[in-house]
N, C-alpha and C positions, 0 to 999 in steps of 0.2 A: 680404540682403547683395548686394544690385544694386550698389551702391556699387563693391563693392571688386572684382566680377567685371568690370566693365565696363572697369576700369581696367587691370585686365592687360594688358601688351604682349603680343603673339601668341609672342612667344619663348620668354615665360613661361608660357603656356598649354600650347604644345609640350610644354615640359619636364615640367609635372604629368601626360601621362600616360603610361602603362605603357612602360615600354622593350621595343624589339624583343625579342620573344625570356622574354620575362616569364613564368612560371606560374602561371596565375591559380588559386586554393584556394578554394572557398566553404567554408561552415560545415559543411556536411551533409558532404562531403567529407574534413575535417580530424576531423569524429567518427567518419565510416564507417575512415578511417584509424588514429585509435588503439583502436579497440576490433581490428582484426585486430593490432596492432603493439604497440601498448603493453607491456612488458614487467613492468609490475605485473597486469595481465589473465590473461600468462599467467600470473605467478606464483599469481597465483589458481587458474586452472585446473589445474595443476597440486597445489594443494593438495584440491581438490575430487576429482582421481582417488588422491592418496593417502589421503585418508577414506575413496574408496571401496574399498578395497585394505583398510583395518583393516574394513570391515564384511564382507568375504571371509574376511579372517585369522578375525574374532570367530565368523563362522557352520563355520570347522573344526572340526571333533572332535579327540580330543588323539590323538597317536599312540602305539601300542604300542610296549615295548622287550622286547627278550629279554637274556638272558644265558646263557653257558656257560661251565661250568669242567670239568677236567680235571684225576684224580689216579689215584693207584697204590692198592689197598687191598691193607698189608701183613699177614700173619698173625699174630695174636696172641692170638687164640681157637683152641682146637680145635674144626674141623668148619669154621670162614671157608676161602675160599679164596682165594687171590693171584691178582690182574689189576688191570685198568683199570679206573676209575671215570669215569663221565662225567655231568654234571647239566646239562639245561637247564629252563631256565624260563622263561616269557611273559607280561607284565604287561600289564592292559589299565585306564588308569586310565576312569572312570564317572564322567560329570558329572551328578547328582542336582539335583530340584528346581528354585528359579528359576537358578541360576549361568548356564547356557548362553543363558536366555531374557533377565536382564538386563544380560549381556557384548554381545547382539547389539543389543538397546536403546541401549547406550552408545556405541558404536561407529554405530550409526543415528545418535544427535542429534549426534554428530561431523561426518558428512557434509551432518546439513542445515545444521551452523553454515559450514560451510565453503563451504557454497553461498551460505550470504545475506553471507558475508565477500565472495565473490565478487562480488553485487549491489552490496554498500554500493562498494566500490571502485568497480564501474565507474560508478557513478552519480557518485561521487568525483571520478574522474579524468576522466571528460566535461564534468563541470562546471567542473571546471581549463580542459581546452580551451576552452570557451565563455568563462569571463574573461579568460584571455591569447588571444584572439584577437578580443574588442572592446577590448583595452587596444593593440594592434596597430593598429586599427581609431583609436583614439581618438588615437594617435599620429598618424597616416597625415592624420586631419583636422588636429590640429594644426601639422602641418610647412605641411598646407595655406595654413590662414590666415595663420601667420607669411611665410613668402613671399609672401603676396600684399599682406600690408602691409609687406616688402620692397621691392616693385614698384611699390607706391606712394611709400613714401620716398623712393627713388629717383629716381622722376620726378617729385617736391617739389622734389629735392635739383639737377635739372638744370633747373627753371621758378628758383630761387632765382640759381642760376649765372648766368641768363641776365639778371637784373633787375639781381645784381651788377653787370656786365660795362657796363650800360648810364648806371649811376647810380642807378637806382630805390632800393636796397635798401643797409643797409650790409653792410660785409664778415663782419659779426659774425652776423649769418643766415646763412651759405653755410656758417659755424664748427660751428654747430647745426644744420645739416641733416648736413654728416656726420657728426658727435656719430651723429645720430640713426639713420644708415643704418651703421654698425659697431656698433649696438648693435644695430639689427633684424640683421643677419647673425650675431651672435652667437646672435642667441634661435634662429635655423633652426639653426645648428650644435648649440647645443642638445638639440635637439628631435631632431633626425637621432639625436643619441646616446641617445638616449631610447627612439625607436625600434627601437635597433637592440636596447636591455637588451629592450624587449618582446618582439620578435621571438626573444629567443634563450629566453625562458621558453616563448613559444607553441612552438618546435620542443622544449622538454624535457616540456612536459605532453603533448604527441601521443607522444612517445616512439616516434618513425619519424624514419629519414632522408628531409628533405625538399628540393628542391630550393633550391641558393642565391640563385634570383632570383625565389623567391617570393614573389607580392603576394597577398593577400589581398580578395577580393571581399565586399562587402555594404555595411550600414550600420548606424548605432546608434539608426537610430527604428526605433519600434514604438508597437505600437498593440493590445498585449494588457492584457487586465482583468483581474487575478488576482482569486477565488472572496472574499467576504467572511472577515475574520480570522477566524471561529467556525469556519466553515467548513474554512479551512484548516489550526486548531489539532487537527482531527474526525481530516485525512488524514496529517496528522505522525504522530496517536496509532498511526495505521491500517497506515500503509506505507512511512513510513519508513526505511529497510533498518537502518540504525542498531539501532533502538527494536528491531526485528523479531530482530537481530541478539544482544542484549540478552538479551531474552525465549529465543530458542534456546541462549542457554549456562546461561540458568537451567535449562531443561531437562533442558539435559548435567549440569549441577551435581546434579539432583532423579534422573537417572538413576545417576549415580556413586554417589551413596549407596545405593540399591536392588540397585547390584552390590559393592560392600562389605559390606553384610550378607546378600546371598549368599553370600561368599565365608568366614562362619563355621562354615557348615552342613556338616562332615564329608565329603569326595569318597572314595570308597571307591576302591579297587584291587582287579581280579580279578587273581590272580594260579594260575597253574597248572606245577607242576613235575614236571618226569621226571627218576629217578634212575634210573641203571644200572648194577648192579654187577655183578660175575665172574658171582655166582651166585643173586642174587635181585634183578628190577626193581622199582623202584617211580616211582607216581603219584599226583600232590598236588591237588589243588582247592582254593582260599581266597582269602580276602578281606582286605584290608587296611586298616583305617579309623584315619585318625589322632584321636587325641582332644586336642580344642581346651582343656585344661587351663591351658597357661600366657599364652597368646596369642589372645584372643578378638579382635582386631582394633579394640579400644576408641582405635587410634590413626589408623589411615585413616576409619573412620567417623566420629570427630569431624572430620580434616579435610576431608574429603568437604561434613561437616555446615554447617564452617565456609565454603568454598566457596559452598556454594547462600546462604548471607546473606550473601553478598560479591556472588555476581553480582543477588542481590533487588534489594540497596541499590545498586550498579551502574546499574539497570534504572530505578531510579525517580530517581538522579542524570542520567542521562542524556537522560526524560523533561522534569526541568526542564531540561536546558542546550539542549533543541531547542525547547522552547516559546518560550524566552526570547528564540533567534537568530531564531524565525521572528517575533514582535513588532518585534525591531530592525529587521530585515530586510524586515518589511510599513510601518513606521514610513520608513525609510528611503526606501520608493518613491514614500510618498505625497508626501515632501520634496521631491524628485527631480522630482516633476508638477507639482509648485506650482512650484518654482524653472522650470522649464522652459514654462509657459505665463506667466508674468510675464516673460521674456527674448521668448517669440516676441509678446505682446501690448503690449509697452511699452519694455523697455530696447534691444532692440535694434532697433527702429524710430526709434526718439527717438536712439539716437547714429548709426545712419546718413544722419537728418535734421542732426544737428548737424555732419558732417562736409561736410555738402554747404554748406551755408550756411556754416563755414570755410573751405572751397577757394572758395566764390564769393566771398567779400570778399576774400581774399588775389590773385584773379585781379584787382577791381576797383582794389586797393591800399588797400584801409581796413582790413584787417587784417595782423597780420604772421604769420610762420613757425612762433612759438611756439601761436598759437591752435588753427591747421591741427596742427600736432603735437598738441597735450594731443584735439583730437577725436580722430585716428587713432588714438592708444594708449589711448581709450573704448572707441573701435568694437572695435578686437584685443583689449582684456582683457574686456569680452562678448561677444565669440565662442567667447572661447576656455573661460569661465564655462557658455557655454551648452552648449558639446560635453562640455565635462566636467558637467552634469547628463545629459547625454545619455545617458553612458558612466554614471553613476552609475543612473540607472533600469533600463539592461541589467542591471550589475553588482545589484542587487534581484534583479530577475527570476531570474538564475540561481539567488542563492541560495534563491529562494522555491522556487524549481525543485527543484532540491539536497532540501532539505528537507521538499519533498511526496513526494521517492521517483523524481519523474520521468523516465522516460525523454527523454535530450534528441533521440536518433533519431527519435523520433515526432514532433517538432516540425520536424524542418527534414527530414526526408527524402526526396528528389525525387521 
């Protein structure tokens, strides 16, 4: 695009860069950012120390209660004697058997679902960051090239003025160059507003306050190979957080039922009492066992049951739906290569040849003003073709990203 850089007036170059006073963000930056900030993170975290808080609760022992009552025993036997009576008792309930070992099991596969909950989000929400902030990116070039095919109509628009003026040209060209230069202003106004929706999604997926004159540093090429599709269908199975995530509530599901059918097995009560009366004490020793007669639990263990083949089939739906995004998704980038070495090996060399050979016949006067236009809006609608494969093979990437599990800190972190 020698063409269209060259042509810029210096005023115009001024203004494309950063304003005084600007905050420049890189990528690494704006992840290190919402992984401390993000408010889905912490709400994860926080879900992760209340899991750990029921695996506290689940590893207590149940507490003792007492009881006391107080009465008068009056006479009514000969040989009783008349006073106070007083009874206390102490109950210690006895967790038998598995109950206590698979209450703490349950309450364990809680905490590690709540951990890979924690993983899948942040891998989630970093990956958010990373598409709204080449979509930012993809903006930022955009505005670029419409201004500078701006800057060129423009100074069409005043070479056309001036052929006017003289007799060269009729009036009905000078008609259609500003036709043509309030429709390029339209398209940067445009585009600005486009910018501005991106930028307001990149500051919601970071979920931190960010400065308001913030610019964004990087770009949308790249030059990574993602692992062959078999390969990468291996580490979707593998680490996925999802899949991972999946398989842990099965767990929870396989663990709930092993404590529901603990929970038939009879839990006794020691129980031990003192009675004290005028003229003879007494004390008790005993045991309390409920018998599971009418309510053997036939209604949490089948839901419990029903559960574990909810999260199975859960487990293997969600298997296909990440196979499938990560096909599209590898499909998608290979589109994305191809479209983007066809623009840098032939379309867009061939329309900034044809633009030059329009401004040189309309300089010679063998061509007119509509020629030199239909070339410039070639050259601008393959630029802007090509940025947008550009942004299309990022947007790949991420998701392939996304869906092998990856950390995106590890890729950009300084």
């Amino acid at each position: 695009m020698a063409v269209a850089a060259t042509a810029l007036p210096a005023l115009l170059l001024f203004a494309l860069l950063p304003a005084a006073g600007q905050t420049k963000m890189s990528l690494a930056e704006a992840l290190e950012l919402a992984e401390r900030e993000n408010p889905a993170l912490k709400a994860a975290e926080a879900a992760i120390a209340g899991a750990a808080a029921g695996v506290v609760g689940a590893r207590a022992y149940p507490n003792p209660s007492t009881s006391s009552q107080t009465g008068r025993q009056m006479v009514r036997v000969p040989g009783n004697v008349t006073g106070l009576v007083q009874i206390l008792s102490f109950l210690q309930p006895l967790e038998l058997g598995p109950l206590r070992p698979t209450r703490i099991a349950l309450a364990e596969k809680g905490r590690e679902v709540a951990e890979t909950q924690r993983l899948a989000r942040r891998v989630a929400v970093l990956s958010q960051v990373r598409r709204t902030f080449f979509e930012v990116l993809r903006r930022d070039g955009e505005i670029e090239i419409l201004t500078e095919n701006l800057a060129l109509v423009e100074a069409l628009r005043k070479r056309v003025a001036v052929r006017v003026e003289v007799g060269e040209a009729a009036r009905l060209e000078l008609v259609r160059a500003d036709a043509e230069v309030a429709s390029a202003r339209a398209q940067v106004n445009a585009a600005r507003i486009r910018r501005v929706a991106a930028l307001a999604a990149f500051r919601a997926a970071v979920g931190a306050p960010l400065p308001e004159t913030v610019s964004l540093a990087g770009g949308l090429e790249s030059s990574v190979k993602p692992p062959a599709l078999a390969e990468l269908e291996k580490q979707v199975v593998e680490e996925h957080p999802a899949l991972r995530l999946a398989r842990g509530e099965k767990e929870r599901a396989r663990s709930r039922i092993a404590f529901e059918k603990a929970q038939r097995i009879p839990q006794p009560v020691l129980r031990t009492d003192y009675e004290r009366y005028p003229d003879v004490p007494n004390f008790r020793v005993g045991i309390d066992i409920p018998l599971p007669l009418w309510n053997r639990r036939e209604g949490p263990i089948a839901e419990a049951e029903a559960a574990y083949r909810e999260a199975e089939a859960n487990e293997q739906l969600r298997r296909v739906e990440l196979l499938a995004a990560l096909e599209g998704a590898y499909r998608r980038l290979e589109e994305a290569e191809e479209q983007i070495r066809a623009y840098e090996k032939g379309v867009l060399p061939e329309a900034e040849a044809a633009l030059r050979a329009a401004q040189t016949a309309f300089q010679l006067g063998e061509r007119g003003i509509l020629e030199v236009l239909d070339a410039q809006r070639l050259l601008r609608s393959a630029r802007i073709e090509y940025l947008n494969a550009q942004f299309d093979r990022q947007a790949a990437l991420v998701d392939l990203d996304e869906l092998r599990g990856v950390d995106p800190l590890t890729l950009y972190r300084r």
